[in-house]
C-alpha positions as a LaTeX table, in Angstrom:
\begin{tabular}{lrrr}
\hline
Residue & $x$ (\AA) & $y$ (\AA) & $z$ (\AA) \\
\hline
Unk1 & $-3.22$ & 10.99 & $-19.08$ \\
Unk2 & $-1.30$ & 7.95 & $-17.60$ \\
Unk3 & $-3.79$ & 5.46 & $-16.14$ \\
Unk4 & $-3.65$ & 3.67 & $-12.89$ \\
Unk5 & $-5.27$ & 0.74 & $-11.33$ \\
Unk6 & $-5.66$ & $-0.06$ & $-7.41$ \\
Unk7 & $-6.86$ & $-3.57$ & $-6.30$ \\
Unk8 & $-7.77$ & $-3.39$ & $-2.55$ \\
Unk9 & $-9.09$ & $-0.02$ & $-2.60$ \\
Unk10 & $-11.03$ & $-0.64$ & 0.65 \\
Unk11 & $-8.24$ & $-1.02$ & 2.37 \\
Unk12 & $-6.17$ & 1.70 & 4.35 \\
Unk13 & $-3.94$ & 2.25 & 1.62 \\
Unk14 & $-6.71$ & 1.70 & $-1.02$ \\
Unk15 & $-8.42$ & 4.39 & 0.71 \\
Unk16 & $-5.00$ & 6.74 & 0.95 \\
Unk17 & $-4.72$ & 6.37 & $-2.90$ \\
Unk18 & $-8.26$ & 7.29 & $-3.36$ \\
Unk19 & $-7.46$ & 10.62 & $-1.24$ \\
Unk20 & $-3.78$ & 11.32 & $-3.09$ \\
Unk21 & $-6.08$ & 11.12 & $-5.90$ \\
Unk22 & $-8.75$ & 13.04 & $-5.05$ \\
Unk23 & $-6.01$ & 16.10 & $-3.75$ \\
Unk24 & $-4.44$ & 15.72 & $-7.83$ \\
Unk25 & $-7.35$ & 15.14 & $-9.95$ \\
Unk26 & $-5.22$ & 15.70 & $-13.13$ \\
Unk27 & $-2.70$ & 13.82 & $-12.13$ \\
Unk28 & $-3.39$ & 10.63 & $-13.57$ \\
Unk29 & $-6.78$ & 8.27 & $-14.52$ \\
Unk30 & $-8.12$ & 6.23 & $-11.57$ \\
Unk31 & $-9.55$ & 3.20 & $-11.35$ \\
Unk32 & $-10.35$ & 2.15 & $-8.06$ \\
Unk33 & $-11.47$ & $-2.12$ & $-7.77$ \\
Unk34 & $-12.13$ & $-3.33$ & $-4.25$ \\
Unk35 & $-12.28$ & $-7.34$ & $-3.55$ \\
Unk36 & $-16.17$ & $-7.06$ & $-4.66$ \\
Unk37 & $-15.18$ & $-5.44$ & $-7.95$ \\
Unk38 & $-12.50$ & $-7.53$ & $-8.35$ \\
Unk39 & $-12.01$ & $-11.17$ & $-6.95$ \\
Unk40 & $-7.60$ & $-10.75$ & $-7.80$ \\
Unk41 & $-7.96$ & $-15.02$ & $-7.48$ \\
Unk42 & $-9.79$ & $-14.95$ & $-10.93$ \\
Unk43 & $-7.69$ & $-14.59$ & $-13.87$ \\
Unk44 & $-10.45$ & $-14.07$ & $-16.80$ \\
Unk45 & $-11.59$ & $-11.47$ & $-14.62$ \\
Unk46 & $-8.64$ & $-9.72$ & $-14.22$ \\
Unk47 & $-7.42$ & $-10.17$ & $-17.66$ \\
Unk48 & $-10.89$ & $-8.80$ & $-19.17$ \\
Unk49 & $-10.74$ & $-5.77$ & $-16.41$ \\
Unk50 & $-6.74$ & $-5.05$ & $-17.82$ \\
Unk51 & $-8.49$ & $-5.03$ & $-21.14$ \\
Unk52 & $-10.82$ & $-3.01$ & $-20.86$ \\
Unk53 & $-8.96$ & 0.02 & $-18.57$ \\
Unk54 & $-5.99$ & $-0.75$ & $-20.32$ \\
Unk55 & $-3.74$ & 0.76 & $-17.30$ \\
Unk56 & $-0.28$ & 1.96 & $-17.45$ \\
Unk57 & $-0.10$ & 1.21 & $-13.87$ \\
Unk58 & $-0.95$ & $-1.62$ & $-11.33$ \\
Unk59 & $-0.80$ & $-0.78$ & $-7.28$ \\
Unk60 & $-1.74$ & $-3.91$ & $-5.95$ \\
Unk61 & $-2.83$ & $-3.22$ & $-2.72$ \\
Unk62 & $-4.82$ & $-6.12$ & $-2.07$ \\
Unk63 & $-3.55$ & $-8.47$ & 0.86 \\
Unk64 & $-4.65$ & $-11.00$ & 3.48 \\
Unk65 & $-3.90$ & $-9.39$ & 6.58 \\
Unk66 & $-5.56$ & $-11.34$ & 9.89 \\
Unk67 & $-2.46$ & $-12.51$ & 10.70 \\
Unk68 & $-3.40$ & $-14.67$ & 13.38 \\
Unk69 & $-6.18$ & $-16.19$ & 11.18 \\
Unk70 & $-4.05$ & $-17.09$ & 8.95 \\
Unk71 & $-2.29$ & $-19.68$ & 10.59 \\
Unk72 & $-5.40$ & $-21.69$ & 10.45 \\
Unk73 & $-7.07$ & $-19.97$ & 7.06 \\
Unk74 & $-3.28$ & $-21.36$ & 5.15 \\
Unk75 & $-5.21$ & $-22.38$ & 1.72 \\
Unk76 & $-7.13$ & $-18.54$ & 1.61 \\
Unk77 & $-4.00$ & $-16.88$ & 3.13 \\
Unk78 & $-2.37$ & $-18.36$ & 0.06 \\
Unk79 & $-4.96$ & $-17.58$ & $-2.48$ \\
Unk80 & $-4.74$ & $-13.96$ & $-1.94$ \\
Unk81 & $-0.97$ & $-12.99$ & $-0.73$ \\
Unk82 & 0.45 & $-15.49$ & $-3.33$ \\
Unk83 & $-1.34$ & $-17.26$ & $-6.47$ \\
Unk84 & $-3.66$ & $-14.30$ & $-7.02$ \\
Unk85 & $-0.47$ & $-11.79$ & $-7.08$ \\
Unk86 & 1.16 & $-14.07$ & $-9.94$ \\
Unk87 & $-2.18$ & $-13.44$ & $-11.57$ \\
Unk88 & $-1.73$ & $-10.02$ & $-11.27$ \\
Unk89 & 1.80 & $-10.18$ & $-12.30$ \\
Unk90 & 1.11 & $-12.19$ & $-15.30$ \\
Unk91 & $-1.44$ & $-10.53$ & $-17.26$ \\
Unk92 & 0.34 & $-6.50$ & $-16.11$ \\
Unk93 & 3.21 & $-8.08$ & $-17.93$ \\
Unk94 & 1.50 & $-9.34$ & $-20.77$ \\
Unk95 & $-0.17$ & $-6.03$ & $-21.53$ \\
Unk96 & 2.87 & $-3.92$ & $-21.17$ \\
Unk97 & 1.15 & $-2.59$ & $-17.38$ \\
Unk98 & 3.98 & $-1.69$ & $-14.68$ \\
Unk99 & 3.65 & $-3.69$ & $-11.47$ \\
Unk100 & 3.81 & $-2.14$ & $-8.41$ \\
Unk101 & 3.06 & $-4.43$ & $-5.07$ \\
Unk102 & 3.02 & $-4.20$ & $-1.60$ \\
Unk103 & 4.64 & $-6.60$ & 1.00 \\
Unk104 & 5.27 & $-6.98$ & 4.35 \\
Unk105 & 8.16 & $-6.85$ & 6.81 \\
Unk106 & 7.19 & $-10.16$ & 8.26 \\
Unk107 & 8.92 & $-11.63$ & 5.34 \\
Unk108 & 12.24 & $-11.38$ & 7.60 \\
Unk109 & 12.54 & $-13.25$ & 10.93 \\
Unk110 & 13.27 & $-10.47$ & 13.43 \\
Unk111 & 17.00 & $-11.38$ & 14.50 \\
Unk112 & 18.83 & $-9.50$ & 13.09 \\
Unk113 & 20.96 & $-7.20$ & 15.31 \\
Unk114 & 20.67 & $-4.47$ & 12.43 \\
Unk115 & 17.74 & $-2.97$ & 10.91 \\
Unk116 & 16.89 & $-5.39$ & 7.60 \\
Unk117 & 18.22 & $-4.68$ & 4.32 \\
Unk118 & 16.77 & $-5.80$ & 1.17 \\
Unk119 & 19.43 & $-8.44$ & 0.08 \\
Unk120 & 18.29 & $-9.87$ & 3.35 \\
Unk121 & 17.86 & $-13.35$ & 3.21 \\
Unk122 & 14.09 & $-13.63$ & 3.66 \\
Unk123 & 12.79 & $-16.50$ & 6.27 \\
Unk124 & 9.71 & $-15.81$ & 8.02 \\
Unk125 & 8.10 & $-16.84$ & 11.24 \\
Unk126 & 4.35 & $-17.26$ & 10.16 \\
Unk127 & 1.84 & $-18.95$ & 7.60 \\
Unk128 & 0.87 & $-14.58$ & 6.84 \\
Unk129 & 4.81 & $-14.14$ & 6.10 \\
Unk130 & 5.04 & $-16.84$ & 4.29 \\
Unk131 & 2.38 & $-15.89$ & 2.13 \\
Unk132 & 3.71 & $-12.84$ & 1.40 \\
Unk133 & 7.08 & $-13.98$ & 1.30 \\
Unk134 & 5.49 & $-16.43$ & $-1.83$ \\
Unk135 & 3.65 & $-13.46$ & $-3.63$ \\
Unk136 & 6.88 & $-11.63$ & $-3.80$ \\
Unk137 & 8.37 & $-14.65$ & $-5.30$ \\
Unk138 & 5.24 & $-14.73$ & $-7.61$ \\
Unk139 & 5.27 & $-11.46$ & $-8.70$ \\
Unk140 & 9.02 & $-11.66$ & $-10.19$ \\
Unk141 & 8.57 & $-14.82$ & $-11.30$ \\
Unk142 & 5.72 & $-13.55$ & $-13.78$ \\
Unk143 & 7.38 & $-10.00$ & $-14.03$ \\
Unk144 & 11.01 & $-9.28$ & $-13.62$ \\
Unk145 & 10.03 & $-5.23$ & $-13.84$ \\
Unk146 & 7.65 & $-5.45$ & $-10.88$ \\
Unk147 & 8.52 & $-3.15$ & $-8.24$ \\
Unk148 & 7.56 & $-5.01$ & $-4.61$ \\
Unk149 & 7.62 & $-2.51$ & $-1.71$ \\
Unk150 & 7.88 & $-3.99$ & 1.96 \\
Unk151 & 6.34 & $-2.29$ & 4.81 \\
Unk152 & 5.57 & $-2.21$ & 8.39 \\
Unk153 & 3.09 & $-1.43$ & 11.01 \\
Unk154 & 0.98 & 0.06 & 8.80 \\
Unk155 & $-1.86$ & 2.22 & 10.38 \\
Unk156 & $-4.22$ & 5.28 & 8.89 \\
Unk157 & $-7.24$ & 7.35 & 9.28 \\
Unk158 & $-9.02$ & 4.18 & 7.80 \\
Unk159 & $-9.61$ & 0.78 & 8.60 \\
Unk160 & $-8.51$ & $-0.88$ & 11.82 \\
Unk161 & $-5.28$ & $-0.73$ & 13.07 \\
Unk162 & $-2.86$ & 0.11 & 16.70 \\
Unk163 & $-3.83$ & 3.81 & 16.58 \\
Unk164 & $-7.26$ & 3.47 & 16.33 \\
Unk165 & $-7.19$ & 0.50 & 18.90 \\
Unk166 & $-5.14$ & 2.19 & 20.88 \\
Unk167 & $-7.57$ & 5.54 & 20.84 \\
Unk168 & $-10.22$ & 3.23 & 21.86 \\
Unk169 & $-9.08$ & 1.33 & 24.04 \\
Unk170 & $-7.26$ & 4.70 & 26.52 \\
Unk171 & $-10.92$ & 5.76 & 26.06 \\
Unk172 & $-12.78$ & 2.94 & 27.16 \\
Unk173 & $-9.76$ & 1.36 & 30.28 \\
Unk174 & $-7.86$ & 2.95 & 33.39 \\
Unk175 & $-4.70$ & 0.75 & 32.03 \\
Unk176 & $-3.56$ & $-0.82$ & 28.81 \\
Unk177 & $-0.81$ & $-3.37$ & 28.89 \\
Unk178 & 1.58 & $-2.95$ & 25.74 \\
Unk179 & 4.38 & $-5.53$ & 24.32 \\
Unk180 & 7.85 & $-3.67$ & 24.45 \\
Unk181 & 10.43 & $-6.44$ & 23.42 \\
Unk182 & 8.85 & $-6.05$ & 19.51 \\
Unk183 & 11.08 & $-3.30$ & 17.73 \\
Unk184 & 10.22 & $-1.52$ & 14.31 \\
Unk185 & 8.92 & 1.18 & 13.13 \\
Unk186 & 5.12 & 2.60 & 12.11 \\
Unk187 & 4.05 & 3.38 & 8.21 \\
Unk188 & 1.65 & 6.10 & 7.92 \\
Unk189 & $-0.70$ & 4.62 & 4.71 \\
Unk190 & $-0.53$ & 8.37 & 3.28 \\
Unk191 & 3.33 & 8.54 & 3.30 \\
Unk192 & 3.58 & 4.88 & 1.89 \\
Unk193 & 0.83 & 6.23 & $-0.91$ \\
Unk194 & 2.99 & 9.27 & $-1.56$ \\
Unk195 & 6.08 & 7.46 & $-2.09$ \\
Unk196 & 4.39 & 4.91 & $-4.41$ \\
Unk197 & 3.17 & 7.77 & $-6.44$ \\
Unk198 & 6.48 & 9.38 & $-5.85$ \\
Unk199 & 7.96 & 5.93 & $-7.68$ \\
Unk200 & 5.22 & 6.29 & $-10.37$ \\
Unk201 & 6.08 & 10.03 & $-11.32$ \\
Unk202 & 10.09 & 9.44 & $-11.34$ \\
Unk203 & 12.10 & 9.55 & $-14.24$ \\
Unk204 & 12.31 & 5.64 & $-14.88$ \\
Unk205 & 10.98 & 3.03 & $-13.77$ \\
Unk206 & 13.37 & 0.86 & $-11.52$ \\
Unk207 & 12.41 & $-2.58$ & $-10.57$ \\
Unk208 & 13.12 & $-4.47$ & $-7.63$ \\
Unk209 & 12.76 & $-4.64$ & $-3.55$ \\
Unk210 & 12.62 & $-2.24$ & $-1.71$ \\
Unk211 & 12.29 & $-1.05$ & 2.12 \\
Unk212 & 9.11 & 1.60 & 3.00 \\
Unk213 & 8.52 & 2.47 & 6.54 \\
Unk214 & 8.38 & 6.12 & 8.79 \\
Unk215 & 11.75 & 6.69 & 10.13 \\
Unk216 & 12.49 & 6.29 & 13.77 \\
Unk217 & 13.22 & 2.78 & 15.96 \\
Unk218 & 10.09 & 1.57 & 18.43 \\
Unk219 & 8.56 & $-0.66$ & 20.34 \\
Unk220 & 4.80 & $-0.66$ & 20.23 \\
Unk221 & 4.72 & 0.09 & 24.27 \\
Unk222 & 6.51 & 3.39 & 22.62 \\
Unk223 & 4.44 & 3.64 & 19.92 \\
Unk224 & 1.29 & 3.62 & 22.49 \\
Unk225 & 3.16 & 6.01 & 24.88 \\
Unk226 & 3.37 & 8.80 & 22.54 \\
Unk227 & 0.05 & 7.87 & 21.27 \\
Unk228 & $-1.28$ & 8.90 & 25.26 \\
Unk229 & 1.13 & 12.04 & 25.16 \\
Unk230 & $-0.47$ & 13.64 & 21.63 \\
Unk231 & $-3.76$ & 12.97 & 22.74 \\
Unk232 & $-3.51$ & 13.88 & 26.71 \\
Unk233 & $-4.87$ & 10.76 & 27.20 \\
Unk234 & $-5.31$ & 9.32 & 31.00 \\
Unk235 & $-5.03$ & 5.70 & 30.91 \\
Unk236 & $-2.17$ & 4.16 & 31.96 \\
Unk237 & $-0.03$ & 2.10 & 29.61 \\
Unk238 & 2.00 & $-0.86$ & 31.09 \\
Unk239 & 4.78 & $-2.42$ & 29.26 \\
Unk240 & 5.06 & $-6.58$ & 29.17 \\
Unk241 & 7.30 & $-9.08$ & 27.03 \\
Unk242 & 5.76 & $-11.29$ & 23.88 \\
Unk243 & 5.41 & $-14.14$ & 26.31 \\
Unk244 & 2.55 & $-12.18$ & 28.21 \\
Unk245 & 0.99 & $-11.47$ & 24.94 \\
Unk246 & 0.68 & $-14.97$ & 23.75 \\
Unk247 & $-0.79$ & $-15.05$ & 19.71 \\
Unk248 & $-1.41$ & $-17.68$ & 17.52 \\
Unk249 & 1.26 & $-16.85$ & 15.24 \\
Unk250 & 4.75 & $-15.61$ & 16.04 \\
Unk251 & 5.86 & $-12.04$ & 15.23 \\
Unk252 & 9.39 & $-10.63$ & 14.48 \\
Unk253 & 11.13 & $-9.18$ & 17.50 \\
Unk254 & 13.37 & $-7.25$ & 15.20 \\
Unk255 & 11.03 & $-5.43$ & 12.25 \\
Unk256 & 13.34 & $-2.63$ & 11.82 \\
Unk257 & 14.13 & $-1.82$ & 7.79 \\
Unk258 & 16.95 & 0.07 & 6.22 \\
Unk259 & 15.65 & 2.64 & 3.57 \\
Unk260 & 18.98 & 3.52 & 2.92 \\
Unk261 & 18.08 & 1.93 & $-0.76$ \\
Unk262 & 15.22 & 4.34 & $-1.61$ \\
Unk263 & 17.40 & 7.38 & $-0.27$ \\
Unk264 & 19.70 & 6.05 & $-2.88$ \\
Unk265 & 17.66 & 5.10 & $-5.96$ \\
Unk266 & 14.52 & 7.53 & $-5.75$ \\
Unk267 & 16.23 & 10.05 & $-3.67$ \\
Unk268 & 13.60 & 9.73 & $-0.82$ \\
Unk269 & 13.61 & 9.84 & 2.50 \\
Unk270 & 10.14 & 9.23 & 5.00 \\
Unk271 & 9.18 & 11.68 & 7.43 \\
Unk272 & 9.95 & 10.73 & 11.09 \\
Unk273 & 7.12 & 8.58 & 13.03 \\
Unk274 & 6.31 & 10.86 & 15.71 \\
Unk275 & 5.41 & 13.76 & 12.55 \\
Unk276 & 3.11 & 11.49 & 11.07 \\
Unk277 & 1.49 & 10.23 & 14.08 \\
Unk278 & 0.64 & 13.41 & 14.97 \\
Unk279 & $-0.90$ & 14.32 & 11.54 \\
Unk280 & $-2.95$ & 11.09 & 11.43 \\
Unk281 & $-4.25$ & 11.86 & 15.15 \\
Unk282 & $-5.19$ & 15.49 & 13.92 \\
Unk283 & $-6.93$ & 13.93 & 11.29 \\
Unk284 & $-8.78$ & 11.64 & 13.57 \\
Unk285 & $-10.04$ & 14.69 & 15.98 \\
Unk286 & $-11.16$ & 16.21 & 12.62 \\
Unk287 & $-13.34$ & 13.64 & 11.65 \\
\hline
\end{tabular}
């Protein structure tokens, strides 16, 4: 049985893996490593954790994510987005381990008129994209087969994110106010975890970038609207520009990626937003 390590595993994806997992226990050999088990920074660690599992697999799905923070937490922003990846990188490639990491659409700027291909010319807006934008860079520096996967607006049963802010916040107000001049599109964690394992299972292996988000074009005063409508929720949500919203670090107003490339290469296409939205809310009510 093929064997696969997750770094992050706390984290919404983490936590999707652990389910996908759970749902096709003879699928492969999991090891799940959190930021406790595993400080990614610490490369005798790491090395002597590859040696002893011995996977055929890495997911990293470890990540700095306050990105606000980060614009004045640059040197640990760094640490885990960028030098800890080419860790990672390093010592899968030395032990003949497949890389498989996760990135961000806030690698791109947001002007584009079109959604954002892959041969994009990266330039991003924050210290977080920056990061991410040098982890990428690290990971095919120290391993020309890694696979990077960037993705969006990423949200799940698990963890904080919009939906569950959103859920609490129509619960607790009369009104919400909502930015609607930032376009993209959500990621359900358990689609992006099915398509990773999707990439795992498939008949080679094919390095490179590559674009991972629901389908479907949004703003997030959308993205809260049909939030309210699933749920029959009362509150009222008002839509205002960026400049209402003011952040400590910019966002792209454009976050809107092609997947034309995994249509092409794995044959894949993601389910529509609005489907998975609807399954993650189910699962909420459930809980």
């Amino acid at each position: 049985m093929k064997k696969i390590l997750v770094t992050g595993a706390n984290g919404q994806l983490g936590k999707e893996l652990r389910d996908w997992s759970i749902h096709h226990p003879n699928s492969f050999e999991f090891l799940f490593l959190s930021r406790e088990d595993l400080p990614i920074h610490h490369f005798e660690l790491v090395h002597n954790v590859f040696g002893s599992f011995r996977p055929d697999y890495c997911i990293n799905c470890a990540a700095y994510t306050a990105v606000d923070k980060a614009e004045s937490e640059k040197e640990l922003a760094y640490l885990v987005n960028a030098e800890s990846v080419g860790i990672l990188a390093a010592v899968a490639a030395s032990q003949g381990c497949r890389f498989l990491h996760v990135s961000t659409d806030y690698v791109y700027n947001g002007n584009a008129p079109m959604p954002h291909t892959e041969n994009d010319a990266p330039m991003p807006v924050s210290v977080y994209g920056a990061s991410k934008l040098k982890g990428e860079q690290e990971a095919l520096l120290h391993d020309q087969m890694a696979i990077i996967i960037r993705t969006s607006w990423v949200y799940s049963v698990y963890g904080n994110n919009f939906v569950k802010t959103m859920l609490r916040l129509m619960n607790e107000r009369t009104s919400i106010s909502v930015v609607n001049d930032q376009t993209g599109s959500p990621t359900c964690a358990a689609d992006l975890a099915s398509f990773i394992l999707h990439i795992i299972r498939f008949k080679e292996w094919i390095p490179g970038l590559y674009n991972f988000s629901n389908e479907g074009a949004i703003t997030w005063y959308d993205f809260a609207c049909e939030i309210k409508s699933i749920t029959g929720a009362t509150c009222e949500v008002l839509p205002i520009p960026t400049s209402q919203y003011p952040t400590p670090a910019s966002r792209p107003a454009n976050s809107l990626m092609s997947k034309e490339k995994i249509r092409q290469v794995f044959g894949y296409t993601p389910p529509d937003w609005k489907q998975s939205l609807r399954r993650c809310l189910e699962a909420l009510a459930g809980k």
